[in-house]
N, C-alpha and C positions, 0 to 999 in steps of 0.2 A: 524676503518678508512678504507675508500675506497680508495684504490688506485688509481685504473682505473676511469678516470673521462668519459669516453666517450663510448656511450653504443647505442644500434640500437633503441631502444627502455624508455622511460621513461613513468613512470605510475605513477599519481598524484591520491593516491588513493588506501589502503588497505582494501579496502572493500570487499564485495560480486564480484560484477563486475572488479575491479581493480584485485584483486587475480585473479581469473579466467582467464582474460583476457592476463598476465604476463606470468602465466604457460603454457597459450596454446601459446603465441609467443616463447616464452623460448623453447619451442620443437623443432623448427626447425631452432637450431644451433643462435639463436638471442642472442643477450647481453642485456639483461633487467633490468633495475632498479625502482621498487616503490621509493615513498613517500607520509610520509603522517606526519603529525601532531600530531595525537592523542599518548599517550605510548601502546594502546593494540590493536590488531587486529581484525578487521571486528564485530563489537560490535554492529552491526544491529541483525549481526546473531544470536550470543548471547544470546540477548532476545528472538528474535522473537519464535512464536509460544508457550509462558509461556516456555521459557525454551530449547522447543525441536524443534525447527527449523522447520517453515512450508515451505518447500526448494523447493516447486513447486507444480503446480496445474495440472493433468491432464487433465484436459479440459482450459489448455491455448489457446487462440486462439485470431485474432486481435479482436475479437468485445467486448473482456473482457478487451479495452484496452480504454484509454480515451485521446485523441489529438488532433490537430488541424487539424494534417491528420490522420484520421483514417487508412489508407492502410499503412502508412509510417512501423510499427512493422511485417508488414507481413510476408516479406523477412525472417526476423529475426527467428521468430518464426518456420516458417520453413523448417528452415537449422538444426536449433540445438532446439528439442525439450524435451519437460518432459522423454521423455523413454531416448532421449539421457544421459542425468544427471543422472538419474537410473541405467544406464548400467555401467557408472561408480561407481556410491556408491557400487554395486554391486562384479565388480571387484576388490574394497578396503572392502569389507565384510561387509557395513556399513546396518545393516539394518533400514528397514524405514516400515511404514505404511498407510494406507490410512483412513481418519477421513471422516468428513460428505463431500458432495459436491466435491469428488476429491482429497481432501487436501491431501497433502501426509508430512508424519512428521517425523524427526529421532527416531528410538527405543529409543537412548542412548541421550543426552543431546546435544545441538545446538553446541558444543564444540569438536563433531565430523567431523563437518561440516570443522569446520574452519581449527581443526587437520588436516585435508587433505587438502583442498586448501595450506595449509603451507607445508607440507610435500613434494607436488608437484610440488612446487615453488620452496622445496631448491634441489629438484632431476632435476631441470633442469636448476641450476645455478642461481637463479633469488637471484640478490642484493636486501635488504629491508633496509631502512633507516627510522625508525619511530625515534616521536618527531623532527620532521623535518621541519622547516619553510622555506616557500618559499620566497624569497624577492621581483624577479622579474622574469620575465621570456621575451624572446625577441628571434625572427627567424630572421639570418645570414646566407647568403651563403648556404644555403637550409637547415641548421640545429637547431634546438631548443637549444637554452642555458638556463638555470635553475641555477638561479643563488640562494644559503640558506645558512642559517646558519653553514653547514657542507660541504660547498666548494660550487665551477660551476662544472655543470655537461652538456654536452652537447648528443643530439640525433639526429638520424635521424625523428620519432616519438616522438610525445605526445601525450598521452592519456588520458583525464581527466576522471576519475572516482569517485570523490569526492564526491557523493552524493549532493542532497537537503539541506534543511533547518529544515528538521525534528525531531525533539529531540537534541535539543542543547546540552542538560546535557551528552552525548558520544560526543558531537565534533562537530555537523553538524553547519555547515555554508556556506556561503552563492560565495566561493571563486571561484568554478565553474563556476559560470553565469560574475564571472570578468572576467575569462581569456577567457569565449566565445567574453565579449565586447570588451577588449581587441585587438579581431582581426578579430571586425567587423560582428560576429553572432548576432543575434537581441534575446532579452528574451522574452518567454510566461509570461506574470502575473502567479507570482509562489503565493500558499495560501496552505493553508494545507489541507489535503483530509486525508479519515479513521480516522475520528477524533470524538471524541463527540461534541455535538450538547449543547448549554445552552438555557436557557428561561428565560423567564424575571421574574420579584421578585413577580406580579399577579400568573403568570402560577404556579411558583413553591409554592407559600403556595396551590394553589388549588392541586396539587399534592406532597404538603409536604409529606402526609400517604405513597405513595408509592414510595418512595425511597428505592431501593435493590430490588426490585418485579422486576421479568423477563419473557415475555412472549411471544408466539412464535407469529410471525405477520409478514404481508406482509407490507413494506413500499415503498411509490410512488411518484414521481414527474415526471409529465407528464405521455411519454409511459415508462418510465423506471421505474422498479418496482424490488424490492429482498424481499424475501422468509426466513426468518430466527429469530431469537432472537432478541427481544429490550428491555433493561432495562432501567427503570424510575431511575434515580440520581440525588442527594442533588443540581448539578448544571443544569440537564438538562435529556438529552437522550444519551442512549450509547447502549452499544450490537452490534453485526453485520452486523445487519441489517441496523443499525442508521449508523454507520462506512461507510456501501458501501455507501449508497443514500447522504450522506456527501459530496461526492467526486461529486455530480452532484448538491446537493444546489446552491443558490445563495440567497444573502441578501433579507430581505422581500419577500420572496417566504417559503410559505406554505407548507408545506410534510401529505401527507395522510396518514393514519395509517389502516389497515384492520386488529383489534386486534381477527379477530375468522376468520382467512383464511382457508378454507374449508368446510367450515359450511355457512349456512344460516338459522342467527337466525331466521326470518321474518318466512319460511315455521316451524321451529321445535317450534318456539313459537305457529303459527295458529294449527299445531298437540295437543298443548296439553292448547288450548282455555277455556276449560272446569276443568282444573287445578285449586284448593286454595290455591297455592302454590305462595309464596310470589315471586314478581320481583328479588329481592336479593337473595332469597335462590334459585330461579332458575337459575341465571347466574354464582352461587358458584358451579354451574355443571361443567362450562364452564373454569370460572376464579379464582386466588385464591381468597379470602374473603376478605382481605383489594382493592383490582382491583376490585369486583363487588359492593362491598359498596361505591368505589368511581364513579362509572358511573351512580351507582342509586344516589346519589349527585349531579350529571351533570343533569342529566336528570330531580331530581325532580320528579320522580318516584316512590312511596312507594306502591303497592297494588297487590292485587291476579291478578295469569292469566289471571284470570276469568273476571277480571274487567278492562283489557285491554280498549280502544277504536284503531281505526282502526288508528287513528291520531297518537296514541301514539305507537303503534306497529311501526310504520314507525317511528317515533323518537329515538327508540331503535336502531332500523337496522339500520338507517344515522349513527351513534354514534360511534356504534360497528364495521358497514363496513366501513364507511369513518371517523373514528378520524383526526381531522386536527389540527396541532398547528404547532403553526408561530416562530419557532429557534430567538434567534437575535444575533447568533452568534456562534462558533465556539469555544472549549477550547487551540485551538492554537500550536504553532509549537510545543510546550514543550509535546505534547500529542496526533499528529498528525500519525499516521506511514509510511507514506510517502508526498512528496510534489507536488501537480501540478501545472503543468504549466514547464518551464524551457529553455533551448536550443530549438528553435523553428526548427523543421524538413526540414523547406525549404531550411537551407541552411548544411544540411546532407546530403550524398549519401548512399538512403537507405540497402543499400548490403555490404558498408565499415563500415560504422559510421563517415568517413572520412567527414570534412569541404569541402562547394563546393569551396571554397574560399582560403582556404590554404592547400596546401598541406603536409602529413605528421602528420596535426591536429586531433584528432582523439575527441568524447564525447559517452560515452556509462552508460546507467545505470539511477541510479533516478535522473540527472543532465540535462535528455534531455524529453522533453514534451512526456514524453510515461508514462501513470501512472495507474498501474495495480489496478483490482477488490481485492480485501481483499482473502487471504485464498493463498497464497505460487505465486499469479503471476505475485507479482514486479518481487523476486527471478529469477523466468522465465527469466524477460528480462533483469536480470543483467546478466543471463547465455549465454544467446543468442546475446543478442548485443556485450557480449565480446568475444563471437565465430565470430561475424560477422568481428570484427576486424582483428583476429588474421587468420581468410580464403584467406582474399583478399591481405596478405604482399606476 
């Protein structure tokens, strides 16, 4: 039981950002209380990374970020960046590593992660009330009341940190963007981003064979393009690569595939013109064997190098370079790893997180239209927006 009902600080929100954001008010003498709903703590973290927490991206930076203001994350970013979080894991002995692109991962299991945001939360007083339902919440006489299931609590600060809409099955919902409306913040259309990609019931028998087949590929819409792994699945598209360009789809809009980025087949096919070497046994150089028997399928292609025409050379290369196929859809929040769209940044002050509008109100983390590239740079601005917070008390 909580005694004390009235504290400098309330934090709606055991999460990534929420923790964070507590322990670093809780430092300077603040009276801080979370809440959250769920029974276990920061279950983003948990999973993420298969287990070992992709906890930040070295090459965070705003253009790796996706909003309505693009500058809005800049501030943010930095004040408190990847070496910052570093320097701490660091000083708690936590080692970590660096994976492809930056990524940087726990040694030991994402449970490290959390072990210390908690640890640091009870070293600096910070109250935690999980399984906690919020009823209502209402601002009086300059202060926040929070009225739950386990009493009113009242602040000077609110802090919503509640997350997105992303992976319901740990908790997520949608309770954020009410208490932005609540008090008059307007919402981004929130949809899911990092997500897999489906295809319709035509595409997928034509790519029944390659279901589990993963291969390295540039994928594109418009100028925006990523460099990385995509895997063909029984519902669609997924891998990495599909994950980031997700987050820039839009419905009936096409995604390019560049399934041999680096290469050009078009010059290595005219090098070896004079080749009897079968169309398919020559792209099993390239690709694995179920992948080139299905493009020579596409194609309609059976025959030696040799017997190439110039027409069909170039039909090969469109194929290879430019794969296009048309998503009709998304696998949705239940599979999403973060949500875009959210608390729209106009009416944030980008150096606080603070509401221009109410004072005291605070939103930081995947609750507010700032939605990071895949590979550890939500984590980022769950770090940074809850340092932004806790800078400016």
């Amino acid at each position: 039981m909580v005694h004390n009902k009235e504290f400098d600080a309330i934090i709606i929100g055991a999460g990534a950002a929420g923790m964070m954001c507590a322990q670093m008010i809780a430092t300077s003498n603040k009276k801080v209380l979370i809440l959250d709903h769920s029974a276990k703590l920061a279950e983003k973290i948990r999973i993420s990374g298969g287990g070992r927490c992709n906890f930040t991206n070295i090459n965070a930076r705003p253009e790796c970020y996706i909003s309505q203001n693009k500058h809005f994350a800049t501030s943010a970013l930095s004040r408190y960046t990847p070496y910052h979080f570093t320097e701490l894991l660091d000083r708690y002995d936590i080692g970590y590593h660096e994976k492809t692109l930056g990524q940087l991962f726990c040694n030991q299991k994402s449970q490290a992660i959390i072990d210390l945001l908690d640890q640091l939360c009870q070293e600096n007083g910070v109250i935690r009330l999980m399984e906690t339902s919020i009823l209502a919440i209402e601002k009086t006489n300059a202060r926040f009341k929070v009225e739950t299931n386990k009493g009113l609590f009242d602040s000077d600060m609110l802090v919503v940190a509640c997350g997105g809409l992303s992976i319901p099955l740990i908790g997520a919902t949608g309770f954020g963007y009410q208490i932005a409306r609540q008090f008059g913040l307007k919402i981004i259309d929130t949809r899911p981003a990092l997500v897999p990609l489906t295809l319709d019931q035509s595409s997928l028998q034509t790519f029944s064979s390659l279901s589990g087949i993963s291969f390295d590929s540039e994928t594109k819409i418009g100028k925006i393009s990523f460099r990385e792994n995509s895997l063909f699945t029984h519902r669609g598209l997924s891998g990495p690569a599909i994950l980031q360009i997700s987050s820039y789809w839009q419905h009936s809009e096409a995604i390019k595939i560049n399934l041999l980025p680096g290469e050009d087949i078009k010059s290595v096919i005219q090098d070896n013109r004079s080749s009897t070497k079968r169309l398919k046994n020559f792209l099993h150089d390239f690709f694995s064997e179920r992948l080139a028997e299905s493009i020579c399928s596409l194609l309609n292609i059976d025959k030696q190098l040799s017997q190439l025409s110039n027409k069909e050379i170039d039909k090969i290369t469109n194929l290879i370079h430019n794969f296009e196929v048309m998503p009709n859809g998304t696998e949705g929040y239940k599979k999403a790893e973060v949500t875009k769209g959210g608390v729209d940044t106009a009416y944030l002050n980008s150096k606080s997180m603070m509401a221009k509008n109410v004072d005291g109100l605070y939103f930081i983390g995947e609750v507010v239209d700032v939605t990071g590239w895949l590979g550890g740079y939500n984590f980022q601005w769950a770090w940074s927006s809850a340092y932004a917070v806790a800078s400016s008390i």
